[in-house]
VEXKOLDO-943164 format. One record per residue (C-alpha): x, y, z; residue in three letters; residue number from 1. Coordinates in Angstrom, 1 decimal. Layout:
BEGIN
<site><c1>X</c1><c2>Y</c2><c3>Z</c3><residu>ALA</residu><num>NUM</num></site>
...
***
This chain:
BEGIN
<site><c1>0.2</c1><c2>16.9</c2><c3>-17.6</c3><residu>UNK</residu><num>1</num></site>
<site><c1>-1.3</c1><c2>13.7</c2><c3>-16.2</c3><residu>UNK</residu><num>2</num></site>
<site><c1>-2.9</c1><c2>13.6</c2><c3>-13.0</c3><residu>UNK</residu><num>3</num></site>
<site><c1>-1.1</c1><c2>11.0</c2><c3>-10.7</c3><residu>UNK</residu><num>4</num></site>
<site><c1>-1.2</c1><c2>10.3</c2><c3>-6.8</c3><residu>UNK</residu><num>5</num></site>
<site><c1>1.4</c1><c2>10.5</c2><c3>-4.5</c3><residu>UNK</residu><num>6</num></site>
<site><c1>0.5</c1><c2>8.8</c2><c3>-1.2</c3><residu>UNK</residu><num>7</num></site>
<site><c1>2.5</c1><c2>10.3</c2><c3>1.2</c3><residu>UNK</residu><num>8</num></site>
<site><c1>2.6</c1><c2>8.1</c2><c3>4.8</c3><residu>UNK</residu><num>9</num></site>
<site><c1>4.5</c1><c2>8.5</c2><c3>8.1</c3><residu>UNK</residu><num>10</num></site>
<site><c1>6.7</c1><c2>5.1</c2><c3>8.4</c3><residu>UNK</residu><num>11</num></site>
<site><c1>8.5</c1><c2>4.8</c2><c3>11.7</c3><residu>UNK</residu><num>12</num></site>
<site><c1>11.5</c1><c2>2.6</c2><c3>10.3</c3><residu>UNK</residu><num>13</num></site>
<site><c1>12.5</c1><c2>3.8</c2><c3>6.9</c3><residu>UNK</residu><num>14</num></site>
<site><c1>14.4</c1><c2>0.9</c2><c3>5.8</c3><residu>UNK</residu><num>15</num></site>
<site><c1>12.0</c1><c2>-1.4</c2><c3>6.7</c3><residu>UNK</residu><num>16</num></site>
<site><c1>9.3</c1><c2>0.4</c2><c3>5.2</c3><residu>UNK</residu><num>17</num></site>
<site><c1>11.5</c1><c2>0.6</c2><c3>2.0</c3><residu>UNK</residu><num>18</num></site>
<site><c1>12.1</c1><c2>-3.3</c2><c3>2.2</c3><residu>UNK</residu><num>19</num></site>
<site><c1>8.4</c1><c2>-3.8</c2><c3>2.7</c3><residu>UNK</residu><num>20</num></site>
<site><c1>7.1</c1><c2>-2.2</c2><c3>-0.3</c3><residu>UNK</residu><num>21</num></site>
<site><c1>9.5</c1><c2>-3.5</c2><c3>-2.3</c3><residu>UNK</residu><num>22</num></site>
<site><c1>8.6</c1><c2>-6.9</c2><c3>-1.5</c3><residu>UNK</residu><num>23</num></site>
<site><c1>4.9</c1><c2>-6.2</c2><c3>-2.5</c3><residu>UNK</residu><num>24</num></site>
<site><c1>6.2</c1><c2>-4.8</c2><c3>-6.2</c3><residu>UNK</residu><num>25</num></site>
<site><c1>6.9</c1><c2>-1.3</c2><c3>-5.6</c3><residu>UNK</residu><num>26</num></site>
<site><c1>10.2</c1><c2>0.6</c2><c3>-6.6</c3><residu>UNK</residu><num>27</num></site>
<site><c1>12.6</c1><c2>2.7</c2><c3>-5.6</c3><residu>UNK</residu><num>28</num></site>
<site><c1>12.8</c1><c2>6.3</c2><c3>-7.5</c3><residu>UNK</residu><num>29</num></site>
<site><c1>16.1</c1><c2>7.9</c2><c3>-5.9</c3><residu>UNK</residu><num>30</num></site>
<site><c1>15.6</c1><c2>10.8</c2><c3>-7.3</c3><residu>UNK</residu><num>31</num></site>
<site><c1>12.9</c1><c2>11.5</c2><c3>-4.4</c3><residu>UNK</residu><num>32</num></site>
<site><c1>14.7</c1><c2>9.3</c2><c3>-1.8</c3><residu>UNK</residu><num>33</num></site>
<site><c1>17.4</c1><c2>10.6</c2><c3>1.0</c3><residu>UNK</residu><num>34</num></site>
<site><c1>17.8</c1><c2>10.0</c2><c3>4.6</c3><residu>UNK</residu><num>35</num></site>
<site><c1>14.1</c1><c2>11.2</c2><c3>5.5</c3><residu>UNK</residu><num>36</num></site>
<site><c1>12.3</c1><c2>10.6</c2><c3>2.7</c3><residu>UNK</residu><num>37</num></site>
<site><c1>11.7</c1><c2>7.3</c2><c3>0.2</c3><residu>UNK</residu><num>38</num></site>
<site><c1>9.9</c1><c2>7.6</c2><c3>-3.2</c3><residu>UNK</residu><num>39</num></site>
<site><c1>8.3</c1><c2>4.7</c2><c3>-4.1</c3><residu>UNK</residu><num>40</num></site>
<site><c1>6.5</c1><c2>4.0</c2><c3>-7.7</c3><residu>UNK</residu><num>41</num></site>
<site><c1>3.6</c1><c2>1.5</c2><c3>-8.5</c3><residu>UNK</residu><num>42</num></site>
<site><c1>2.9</c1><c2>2.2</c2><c3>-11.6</c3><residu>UNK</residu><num>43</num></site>
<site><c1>3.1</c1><c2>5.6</c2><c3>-14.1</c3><residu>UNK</residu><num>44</num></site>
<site><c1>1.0</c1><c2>7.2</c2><c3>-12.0</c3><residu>UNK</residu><num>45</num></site>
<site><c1>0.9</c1><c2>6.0</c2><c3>-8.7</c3><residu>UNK</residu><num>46</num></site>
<site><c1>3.4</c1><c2>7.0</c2><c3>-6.4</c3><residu>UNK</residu><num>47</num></site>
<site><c1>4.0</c1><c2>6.6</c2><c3>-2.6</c3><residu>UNK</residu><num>48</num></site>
<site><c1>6.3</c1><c2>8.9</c2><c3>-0.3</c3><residu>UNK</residu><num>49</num></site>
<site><c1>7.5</c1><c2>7.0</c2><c3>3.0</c3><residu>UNK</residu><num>50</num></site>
<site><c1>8.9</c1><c2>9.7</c2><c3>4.9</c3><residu>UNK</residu><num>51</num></site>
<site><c1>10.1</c1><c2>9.4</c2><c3>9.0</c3><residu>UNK</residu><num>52</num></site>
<site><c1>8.0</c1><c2>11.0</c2><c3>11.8</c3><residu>UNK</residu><num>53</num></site>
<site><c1>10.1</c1><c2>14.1</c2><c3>11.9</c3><residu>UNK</residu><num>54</num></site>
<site><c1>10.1</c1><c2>14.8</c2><c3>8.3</c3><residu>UNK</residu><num>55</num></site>
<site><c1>6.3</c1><c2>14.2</c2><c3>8.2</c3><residu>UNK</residu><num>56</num></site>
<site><c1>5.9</c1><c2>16.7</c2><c3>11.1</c3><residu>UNK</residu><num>57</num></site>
<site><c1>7.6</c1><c2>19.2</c2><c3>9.1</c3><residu>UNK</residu><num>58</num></site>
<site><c1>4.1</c1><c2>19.4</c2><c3>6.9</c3><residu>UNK</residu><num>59</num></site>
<site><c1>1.6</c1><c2>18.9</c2><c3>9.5</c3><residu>UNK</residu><num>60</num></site>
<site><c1>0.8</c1><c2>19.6</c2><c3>13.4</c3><residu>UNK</residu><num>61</num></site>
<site><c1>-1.8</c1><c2>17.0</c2><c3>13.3</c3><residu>UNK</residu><num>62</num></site>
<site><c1>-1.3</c1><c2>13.7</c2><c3>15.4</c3><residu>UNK</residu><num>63</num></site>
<site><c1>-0.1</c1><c2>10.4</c2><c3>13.4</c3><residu>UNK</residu><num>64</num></site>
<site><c1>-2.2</c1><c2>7.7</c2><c3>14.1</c3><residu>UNK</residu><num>65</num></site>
<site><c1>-1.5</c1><c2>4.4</c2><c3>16.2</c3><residu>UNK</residu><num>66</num></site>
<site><c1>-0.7</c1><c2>1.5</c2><c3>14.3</c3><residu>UNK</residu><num>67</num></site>
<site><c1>-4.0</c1><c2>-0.1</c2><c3>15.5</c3><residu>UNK</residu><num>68</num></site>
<site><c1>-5.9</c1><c2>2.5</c2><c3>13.9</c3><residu>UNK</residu><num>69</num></site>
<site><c1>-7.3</c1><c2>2.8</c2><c3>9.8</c3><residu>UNK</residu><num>70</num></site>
<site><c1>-7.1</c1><c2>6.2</c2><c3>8.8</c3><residu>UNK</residu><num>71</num></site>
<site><c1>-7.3</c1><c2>5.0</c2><c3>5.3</c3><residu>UNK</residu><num>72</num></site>
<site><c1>-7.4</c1><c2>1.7</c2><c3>3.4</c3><residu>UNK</residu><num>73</num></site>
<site><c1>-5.7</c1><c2>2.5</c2><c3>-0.1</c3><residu>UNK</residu><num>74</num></site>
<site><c1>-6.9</c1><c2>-0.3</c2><c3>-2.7</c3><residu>UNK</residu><num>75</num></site>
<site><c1>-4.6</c1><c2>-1.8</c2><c3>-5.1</c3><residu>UNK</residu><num>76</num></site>
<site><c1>-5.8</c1><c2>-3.5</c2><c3>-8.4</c3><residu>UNK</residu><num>77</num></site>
<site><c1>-4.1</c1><c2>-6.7</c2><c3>-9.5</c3><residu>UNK</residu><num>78</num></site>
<site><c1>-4.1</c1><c2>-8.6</c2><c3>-12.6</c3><residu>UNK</residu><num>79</num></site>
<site><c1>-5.3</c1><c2>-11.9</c2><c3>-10.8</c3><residu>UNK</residu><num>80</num></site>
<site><c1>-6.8</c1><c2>-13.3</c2><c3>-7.5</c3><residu>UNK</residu><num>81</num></site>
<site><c1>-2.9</c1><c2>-15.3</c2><c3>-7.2</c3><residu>UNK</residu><num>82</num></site>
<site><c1>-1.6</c1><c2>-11.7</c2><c3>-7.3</c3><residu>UNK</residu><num>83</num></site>
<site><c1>-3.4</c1><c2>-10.9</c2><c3>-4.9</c3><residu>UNK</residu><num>84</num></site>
<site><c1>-2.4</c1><c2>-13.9</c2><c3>-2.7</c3><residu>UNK</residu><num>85</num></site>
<site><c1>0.9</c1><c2>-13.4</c2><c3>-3.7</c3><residu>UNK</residu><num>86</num></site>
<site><c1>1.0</c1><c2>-9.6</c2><c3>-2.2</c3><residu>UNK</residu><num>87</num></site>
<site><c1>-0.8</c1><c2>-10.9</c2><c3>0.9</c3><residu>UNK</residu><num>88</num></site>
<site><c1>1.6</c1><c2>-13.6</c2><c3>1.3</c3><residu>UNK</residu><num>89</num></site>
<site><c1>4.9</c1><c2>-11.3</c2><c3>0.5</c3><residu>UNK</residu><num>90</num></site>
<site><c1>3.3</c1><c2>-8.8</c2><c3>3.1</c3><residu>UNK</residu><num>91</num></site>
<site><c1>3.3</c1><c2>-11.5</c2><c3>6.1</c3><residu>UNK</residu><num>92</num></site>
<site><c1>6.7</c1><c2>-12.1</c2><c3>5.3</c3><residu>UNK</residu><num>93</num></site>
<site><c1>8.3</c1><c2>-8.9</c2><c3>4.4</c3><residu>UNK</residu><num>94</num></site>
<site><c1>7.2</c1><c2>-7.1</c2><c3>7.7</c3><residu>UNK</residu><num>95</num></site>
<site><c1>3.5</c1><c2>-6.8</c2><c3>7.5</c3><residu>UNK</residu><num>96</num></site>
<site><c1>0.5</c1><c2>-8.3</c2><c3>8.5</c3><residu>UNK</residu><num>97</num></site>
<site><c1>-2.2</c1><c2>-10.2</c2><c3>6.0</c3><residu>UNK</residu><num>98</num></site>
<site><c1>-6.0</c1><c2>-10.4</c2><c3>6.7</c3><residu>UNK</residu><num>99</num></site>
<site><c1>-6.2</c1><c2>-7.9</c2><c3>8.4</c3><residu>UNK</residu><num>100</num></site>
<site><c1>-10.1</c1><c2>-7.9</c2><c3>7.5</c3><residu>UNK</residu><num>101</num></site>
<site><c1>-12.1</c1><c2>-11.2</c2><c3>6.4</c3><residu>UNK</residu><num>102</num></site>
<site><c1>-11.4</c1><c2>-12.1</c2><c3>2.7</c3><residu>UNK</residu><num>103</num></site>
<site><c1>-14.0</c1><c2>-10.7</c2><c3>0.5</c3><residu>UNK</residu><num>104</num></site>
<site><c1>-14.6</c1><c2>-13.0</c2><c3>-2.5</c3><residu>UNK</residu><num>105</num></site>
<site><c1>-17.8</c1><c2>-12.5</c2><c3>-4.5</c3><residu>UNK</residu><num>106</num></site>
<site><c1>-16.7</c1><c2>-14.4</c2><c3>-7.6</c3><residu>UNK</residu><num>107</num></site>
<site><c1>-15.8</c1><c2>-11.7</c2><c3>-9.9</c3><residu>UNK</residu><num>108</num></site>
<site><c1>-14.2</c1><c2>-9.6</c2><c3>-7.1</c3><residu>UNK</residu><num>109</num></site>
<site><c1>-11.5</c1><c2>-10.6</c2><c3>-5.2</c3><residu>UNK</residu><num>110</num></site>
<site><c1>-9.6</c1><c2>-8.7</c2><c3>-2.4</c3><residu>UNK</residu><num>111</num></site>
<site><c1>-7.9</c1><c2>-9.1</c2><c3>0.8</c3><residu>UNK</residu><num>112</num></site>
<site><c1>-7.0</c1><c2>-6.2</c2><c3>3.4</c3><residu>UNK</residu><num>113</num></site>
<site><c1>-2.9</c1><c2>-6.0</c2><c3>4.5</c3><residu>UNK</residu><num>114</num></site>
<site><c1>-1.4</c1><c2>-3.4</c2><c3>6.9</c3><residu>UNK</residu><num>115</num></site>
<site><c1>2.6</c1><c2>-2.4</c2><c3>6.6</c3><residu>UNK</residu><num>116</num></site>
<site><c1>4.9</c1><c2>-2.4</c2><c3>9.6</c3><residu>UNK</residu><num>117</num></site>
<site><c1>3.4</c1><c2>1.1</c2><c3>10.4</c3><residu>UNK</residu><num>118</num></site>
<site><c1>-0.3</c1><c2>-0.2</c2><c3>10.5</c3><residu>UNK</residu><num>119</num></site>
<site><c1>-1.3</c1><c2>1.8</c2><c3>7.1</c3><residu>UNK</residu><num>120</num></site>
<site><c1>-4.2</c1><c2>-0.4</c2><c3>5.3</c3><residu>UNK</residu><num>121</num></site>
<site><c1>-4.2</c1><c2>-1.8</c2><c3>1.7</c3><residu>UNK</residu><num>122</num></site>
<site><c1>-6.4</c1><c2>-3.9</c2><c3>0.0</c3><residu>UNK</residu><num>123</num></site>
<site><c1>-4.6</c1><c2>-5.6</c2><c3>-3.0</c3><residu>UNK</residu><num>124</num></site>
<site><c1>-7.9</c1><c2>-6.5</c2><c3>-5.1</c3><residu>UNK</residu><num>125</num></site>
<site><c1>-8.9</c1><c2>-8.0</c2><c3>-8.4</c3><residu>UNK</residu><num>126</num></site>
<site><c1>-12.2</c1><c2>-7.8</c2><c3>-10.6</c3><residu>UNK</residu><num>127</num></site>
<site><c1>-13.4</c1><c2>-9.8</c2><c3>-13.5</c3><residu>UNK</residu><num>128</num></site>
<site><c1>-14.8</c1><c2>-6.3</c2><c3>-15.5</c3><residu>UNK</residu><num>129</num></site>
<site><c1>-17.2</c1><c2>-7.9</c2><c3>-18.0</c3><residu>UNK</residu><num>130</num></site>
<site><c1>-18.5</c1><c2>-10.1</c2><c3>-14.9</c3><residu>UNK</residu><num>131</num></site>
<site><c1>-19.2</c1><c2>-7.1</c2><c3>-13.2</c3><residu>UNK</residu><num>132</num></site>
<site><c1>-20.6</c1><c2>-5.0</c2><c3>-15.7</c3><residu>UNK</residu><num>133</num></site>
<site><c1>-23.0</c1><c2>-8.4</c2><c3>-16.6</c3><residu>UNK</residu><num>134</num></site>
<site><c1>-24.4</c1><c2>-7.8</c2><c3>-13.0</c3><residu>UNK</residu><num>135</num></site>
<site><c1>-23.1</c1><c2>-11.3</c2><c3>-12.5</c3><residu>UNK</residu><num>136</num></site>
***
């Protein structure tokens, strides 16, 4: 079996969180999706779960955090630094907010920070691998 990640995050709005992360490149898995609950794939193994406030309740006590808060900043590889725009930019206008944090740009790493309607954090990124392996 491989070992994948499901992110699983408290959305307020279900619809719009669906509509978000569809916007940034995600998809829809019905199969894990009903009225309190949204699967959400990235890739073969990365998976997000947007579930509503009172189905996340149902797995913990513990308080969710404001939407000014960063709990967690999940990072994102892309494939180039215009991806990266291009997720920033479809962020702003799907729901979200872009630059969040200052843009970090050290030549062979690229990334900028985003935060969903809810306030989670991601940081859509890209890295030139020889460069960094070079030291460079």
């Amino acid at each position: 079996m491989s070992r994948d990640i499901f992110v699983n995050l408290p959305v307020a709005d279900l619809n719009a969180s669906m509509a978000f992360y569809e916007a940034l490149g995600f998809t829809n898995n019905p199969q894990f999706t009903d009225e309190t609950a949204a699967g959400m794939v990235w890739s073969d193994t990365i998976n997000l779960m947007l579930l509503t406030r009172d189905k996340w309740r149902t797995f913990t006590d513990r308080p969710i955090p404001p939407a000014t808060s960063s709990e967690v900043m999940l990072a994102l590889s892309c494939e180039s630094r215009d991806a990266v725009d291009a997720m920033c930019e479809a962020a702003a206008v799907a729901g979200g907010t872009a630059d969040i944090n200052p843009v970090q740009d050290h030549g062979w790493m690229y990334g900028r920070d985003i935060a969903d309607p809810d306030g989670h954090v991601w940081g859509p990124f890209w890295m030139d691998m020889d460069a960094a392996m070079a030291g460079e």
